[in-house]
N, CA, C and O atoms as a DFTB+ gen file, in Angstrom:
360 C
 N C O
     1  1     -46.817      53.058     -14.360
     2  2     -47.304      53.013     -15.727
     3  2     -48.336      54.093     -15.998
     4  3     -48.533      54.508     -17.140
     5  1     -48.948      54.514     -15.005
     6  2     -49.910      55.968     -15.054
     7  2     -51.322      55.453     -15.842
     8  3     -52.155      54.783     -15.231
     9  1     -51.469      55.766     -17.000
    10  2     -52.921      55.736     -17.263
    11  2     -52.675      55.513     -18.753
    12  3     -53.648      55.365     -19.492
    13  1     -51.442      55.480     -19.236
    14  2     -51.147      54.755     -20.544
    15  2     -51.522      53.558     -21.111
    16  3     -50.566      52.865     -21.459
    17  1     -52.994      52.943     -21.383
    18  2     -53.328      52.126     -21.851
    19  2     -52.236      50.792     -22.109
    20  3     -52.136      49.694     -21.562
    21  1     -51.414      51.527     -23.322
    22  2     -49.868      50.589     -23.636
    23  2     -49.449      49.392     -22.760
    24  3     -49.449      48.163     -22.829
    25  1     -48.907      50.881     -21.451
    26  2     -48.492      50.667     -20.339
    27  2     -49.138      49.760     -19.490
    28  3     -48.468      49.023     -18.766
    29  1     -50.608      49.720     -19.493
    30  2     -51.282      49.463     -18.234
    31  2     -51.457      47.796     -18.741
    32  3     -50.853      46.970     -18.055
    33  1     -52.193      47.339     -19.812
    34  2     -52.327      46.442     -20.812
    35  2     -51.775      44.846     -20.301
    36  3     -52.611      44.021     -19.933
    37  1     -50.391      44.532     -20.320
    38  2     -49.684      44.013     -19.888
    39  2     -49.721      43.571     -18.834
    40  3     -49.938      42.369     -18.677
    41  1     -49.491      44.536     -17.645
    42  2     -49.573      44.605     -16.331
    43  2     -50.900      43.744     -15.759
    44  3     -50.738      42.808     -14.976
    45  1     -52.347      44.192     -16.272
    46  2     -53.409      43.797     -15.977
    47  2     -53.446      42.399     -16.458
    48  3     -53.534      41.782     -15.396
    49  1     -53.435      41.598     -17.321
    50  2     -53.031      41.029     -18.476
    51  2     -52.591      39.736     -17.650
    52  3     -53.074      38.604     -17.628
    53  1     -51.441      40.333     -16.938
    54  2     -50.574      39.333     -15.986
    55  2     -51.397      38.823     -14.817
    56  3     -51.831      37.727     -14.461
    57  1     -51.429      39.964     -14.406
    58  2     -52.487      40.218     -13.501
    59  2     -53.898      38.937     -13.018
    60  3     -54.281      38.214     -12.097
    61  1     -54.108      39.219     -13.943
    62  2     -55.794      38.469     -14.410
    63  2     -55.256      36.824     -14.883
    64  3     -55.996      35.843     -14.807
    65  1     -54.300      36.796     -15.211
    66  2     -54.109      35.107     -15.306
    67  2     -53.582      34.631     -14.350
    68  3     -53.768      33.444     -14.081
    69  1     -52.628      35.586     -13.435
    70  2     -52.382      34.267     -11.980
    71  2     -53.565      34.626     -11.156
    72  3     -54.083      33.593     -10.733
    73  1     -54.061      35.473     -10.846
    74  2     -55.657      35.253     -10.052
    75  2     -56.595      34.414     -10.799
    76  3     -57.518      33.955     -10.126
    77  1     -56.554      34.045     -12.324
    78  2     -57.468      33.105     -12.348
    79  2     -56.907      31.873     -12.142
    80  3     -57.667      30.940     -11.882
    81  1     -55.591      31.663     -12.215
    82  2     -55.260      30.556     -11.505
    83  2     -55.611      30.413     -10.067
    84  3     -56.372      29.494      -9.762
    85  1     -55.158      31.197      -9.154
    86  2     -55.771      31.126      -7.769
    87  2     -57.331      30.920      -7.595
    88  3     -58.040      30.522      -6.671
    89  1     -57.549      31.350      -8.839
    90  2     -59.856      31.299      -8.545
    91  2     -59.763      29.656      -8.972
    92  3     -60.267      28.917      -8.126
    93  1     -59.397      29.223      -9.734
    94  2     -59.209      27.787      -9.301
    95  2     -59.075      26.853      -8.673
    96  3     -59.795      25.860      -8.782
    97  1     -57.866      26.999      -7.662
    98  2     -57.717      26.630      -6.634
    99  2     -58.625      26.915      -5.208
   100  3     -58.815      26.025      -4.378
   101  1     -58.886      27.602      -5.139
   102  2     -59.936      28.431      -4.128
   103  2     -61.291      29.379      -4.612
   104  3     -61.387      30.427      -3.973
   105  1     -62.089      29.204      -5.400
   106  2     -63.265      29.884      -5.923
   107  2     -63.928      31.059      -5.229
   108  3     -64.368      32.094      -5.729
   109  1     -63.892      30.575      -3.680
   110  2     -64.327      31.343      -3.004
   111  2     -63.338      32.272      -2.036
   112  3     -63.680      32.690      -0.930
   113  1     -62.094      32.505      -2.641
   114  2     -61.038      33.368      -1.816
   115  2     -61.288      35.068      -2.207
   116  3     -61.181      35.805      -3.187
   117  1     -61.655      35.141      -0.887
   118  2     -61.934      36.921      -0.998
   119  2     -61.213      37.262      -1.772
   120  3     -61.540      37.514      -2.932
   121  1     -59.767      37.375      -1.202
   122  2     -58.751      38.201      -1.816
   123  2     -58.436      37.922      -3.280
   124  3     -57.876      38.926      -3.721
   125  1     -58.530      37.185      -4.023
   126  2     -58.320      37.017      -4.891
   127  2     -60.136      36.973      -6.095
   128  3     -60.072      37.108      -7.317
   129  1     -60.704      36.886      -5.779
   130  2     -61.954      38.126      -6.199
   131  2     -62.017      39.594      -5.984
   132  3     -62.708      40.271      -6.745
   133  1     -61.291      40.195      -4.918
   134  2     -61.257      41.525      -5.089
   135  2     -59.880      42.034      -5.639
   136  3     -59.825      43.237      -5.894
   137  1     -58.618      41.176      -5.882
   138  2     -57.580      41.383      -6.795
   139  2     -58.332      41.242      -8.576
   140  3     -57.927      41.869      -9.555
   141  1     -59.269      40.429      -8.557
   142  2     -59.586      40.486     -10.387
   143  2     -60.533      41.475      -9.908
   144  3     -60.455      42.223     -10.882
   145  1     -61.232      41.952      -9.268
   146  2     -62.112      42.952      -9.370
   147  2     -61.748      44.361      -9.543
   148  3     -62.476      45.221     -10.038
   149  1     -60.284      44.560      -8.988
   150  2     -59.746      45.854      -9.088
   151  2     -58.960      45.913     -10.543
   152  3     -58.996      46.901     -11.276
   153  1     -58.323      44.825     -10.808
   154  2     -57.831      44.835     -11.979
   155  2     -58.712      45.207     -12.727
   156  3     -58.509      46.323     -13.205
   157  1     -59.713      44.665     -13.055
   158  2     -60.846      44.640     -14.066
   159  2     -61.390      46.483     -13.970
   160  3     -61.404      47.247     -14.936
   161  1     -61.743      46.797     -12.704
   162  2     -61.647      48.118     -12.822
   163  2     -61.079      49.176     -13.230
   164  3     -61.454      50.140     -13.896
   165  1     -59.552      48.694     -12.454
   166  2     -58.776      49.818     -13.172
   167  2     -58.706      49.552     -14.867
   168  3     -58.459      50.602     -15.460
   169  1     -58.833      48.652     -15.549
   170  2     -58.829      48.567     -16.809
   171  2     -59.934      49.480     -17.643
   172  3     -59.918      50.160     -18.670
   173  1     -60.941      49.099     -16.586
   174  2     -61.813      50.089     -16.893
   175  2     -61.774      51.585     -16.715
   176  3     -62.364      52.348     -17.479
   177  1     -60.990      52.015     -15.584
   178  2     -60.709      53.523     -15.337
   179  2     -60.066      54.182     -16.218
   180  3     -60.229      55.307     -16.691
   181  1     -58.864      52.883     -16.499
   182  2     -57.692      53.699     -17.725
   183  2     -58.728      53.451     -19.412
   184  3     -58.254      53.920     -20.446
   185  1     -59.766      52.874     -19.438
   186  2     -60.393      52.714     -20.947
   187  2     -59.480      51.660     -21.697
   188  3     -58.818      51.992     -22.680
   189  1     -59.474      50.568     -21.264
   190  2     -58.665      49.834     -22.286
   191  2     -59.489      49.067     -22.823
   192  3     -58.948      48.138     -23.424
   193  1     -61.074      49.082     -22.863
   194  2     -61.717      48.404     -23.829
   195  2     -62.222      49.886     -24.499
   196  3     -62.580      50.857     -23.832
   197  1     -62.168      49.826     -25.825
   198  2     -62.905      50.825     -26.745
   199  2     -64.399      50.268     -26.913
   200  3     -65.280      51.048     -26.550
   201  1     -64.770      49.121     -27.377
   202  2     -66.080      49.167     -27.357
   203  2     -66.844      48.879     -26.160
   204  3     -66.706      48.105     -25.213
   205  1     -68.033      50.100     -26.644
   206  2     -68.623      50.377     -24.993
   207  2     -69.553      49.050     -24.490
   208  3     -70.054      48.964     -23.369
   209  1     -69.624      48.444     -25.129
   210  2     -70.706      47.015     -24.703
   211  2     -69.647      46.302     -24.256
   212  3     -70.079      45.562     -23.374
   213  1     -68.123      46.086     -24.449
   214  2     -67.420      45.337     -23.793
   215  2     -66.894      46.109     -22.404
   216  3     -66.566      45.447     -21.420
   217  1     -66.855      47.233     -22.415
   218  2     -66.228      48.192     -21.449
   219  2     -67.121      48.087     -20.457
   220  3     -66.731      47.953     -19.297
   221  1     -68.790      48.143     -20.859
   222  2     -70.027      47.880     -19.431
   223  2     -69.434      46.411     -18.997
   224  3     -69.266      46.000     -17.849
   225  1     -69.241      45.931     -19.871
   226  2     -69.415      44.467     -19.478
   227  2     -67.918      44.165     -18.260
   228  3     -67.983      43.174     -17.533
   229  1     -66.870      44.957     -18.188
   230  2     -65.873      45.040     -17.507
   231  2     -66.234      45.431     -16.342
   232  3     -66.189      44.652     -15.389
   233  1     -66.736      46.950     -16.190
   234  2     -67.121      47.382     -15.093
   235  2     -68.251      46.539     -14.508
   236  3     -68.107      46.279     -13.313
   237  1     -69.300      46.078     -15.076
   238  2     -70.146      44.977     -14.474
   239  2     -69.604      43.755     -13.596
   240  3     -70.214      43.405     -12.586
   241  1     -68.503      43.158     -13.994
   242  2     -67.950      42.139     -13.871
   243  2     -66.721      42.646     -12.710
   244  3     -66.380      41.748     -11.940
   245  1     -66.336      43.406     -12.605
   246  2     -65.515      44.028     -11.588
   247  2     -66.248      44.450     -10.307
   248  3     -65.920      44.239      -9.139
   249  1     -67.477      45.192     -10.870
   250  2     -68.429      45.776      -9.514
   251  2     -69.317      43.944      -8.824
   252  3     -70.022      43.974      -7.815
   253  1     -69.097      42.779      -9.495
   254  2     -69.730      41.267      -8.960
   255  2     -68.470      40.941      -8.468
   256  3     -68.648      40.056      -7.631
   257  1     -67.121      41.242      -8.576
   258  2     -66.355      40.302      -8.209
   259  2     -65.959      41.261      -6.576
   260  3     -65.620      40.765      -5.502
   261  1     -66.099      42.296      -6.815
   262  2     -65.769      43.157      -5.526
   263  2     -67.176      42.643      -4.556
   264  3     -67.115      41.843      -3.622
   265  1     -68.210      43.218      -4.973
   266  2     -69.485      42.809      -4.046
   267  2     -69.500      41.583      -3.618
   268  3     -69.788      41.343      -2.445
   269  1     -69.173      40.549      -4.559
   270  2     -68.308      38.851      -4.087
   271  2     -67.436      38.629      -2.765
   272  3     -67.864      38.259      -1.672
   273  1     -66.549      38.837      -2.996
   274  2     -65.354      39.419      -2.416
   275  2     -66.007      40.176      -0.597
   276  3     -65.704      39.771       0.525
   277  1     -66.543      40.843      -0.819
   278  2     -67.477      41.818       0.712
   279  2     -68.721      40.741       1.145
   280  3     -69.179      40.720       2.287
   281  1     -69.032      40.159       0.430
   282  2     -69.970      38.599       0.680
   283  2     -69.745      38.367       1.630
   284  3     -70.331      38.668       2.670
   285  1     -68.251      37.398       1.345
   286  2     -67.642      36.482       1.420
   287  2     -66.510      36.686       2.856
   288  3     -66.036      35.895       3.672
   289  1     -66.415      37.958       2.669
   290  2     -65.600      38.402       3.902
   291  2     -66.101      39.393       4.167
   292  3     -65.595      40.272       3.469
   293  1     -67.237      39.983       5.147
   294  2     -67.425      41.347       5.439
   295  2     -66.236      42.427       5.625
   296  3     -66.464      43.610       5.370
   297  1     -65.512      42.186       5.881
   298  2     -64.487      42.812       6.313
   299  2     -63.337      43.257       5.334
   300  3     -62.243      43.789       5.524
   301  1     -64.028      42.819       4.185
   302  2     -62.572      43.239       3.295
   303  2     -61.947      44.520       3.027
   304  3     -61.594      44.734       1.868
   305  1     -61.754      45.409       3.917
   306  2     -61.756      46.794       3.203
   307  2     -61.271      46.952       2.227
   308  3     -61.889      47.726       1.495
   309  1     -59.925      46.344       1.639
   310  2     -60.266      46.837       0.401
   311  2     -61.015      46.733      -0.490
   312  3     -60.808      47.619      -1.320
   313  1     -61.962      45.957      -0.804
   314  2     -63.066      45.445      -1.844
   315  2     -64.411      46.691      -1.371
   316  3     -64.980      47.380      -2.218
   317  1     -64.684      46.749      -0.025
   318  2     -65.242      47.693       0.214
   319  2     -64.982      48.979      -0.412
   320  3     -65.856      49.674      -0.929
   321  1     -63.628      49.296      -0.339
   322  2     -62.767      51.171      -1.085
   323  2     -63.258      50.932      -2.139
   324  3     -63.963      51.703      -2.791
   325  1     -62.990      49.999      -2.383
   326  2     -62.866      49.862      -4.035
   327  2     -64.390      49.905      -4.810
   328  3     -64.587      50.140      -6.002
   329  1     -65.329      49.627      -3.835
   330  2     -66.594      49.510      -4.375
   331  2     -67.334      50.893      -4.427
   332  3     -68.081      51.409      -5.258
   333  1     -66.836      51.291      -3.211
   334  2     -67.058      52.555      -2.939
   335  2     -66.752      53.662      -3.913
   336  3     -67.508      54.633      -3.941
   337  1     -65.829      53.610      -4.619
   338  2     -65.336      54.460      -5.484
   339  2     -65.899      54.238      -6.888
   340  3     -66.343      55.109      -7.636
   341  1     -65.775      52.503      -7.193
   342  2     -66.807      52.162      -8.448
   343  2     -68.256      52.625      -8.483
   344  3     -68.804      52.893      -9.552
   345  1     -69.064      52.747      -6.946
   346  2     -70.501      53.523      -6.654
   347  2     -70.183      54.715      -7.529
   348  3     -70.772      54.959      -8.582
   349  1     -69.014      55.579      -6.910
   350  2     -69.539      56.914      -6.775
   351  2     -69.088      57.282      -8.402
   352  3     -69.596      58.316      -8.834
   353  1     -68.265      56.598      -9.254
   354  2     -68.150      56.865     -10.657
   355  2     -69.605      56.377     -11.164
   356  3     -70.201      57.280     -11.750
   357  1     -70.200      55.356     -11.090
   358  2     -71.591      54.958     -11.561
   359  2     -72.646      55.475     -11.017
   360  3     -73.766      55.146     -11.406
């Protein structure tokens, strides 16, 4: 889907409602805090919120669910990459 908002929209969309089903079932499951955390990011990478007080509020909420996520499991590398890369854009 590349970086087509349109495109991406959907995908994330989906995304973000069966992991919040899983955050239900398990609150404290790494993997599924650093699956909404990347989602939430990349939403943020591709700009799919236009207003910028909702767009901080994405990346905020993506950079708690990843740092969550590395809590919770030291070891997560991916939540780690992923944080790592959210650092070095912020």
């Amino acid at each position: 889907v590349g970086r087509d908002p349109a495109l991406v929209r959907p995908w994330v969309d989906s995304g973000l409602a069966q992991v919040g089903r899983a955050l239900v079932l398990a609150p404290k499951d790494a993997d599924a805090l650093e699956l909404r955390g990347n989602l939430r990011y990349w939403s943020w990478l591709v700009g799919l919120e236009a207003d910028p007080a909702r767009n901080r509020a994405l990346l905020d909420s993506a950079r708690a669910d990843l740092e969550r996520a590395t809590q919770i499991a030291p070891r997560q590398a991916g939540a780690w990459a992923s944080l790592s890369h959210l650092y070095n854009q912020t």
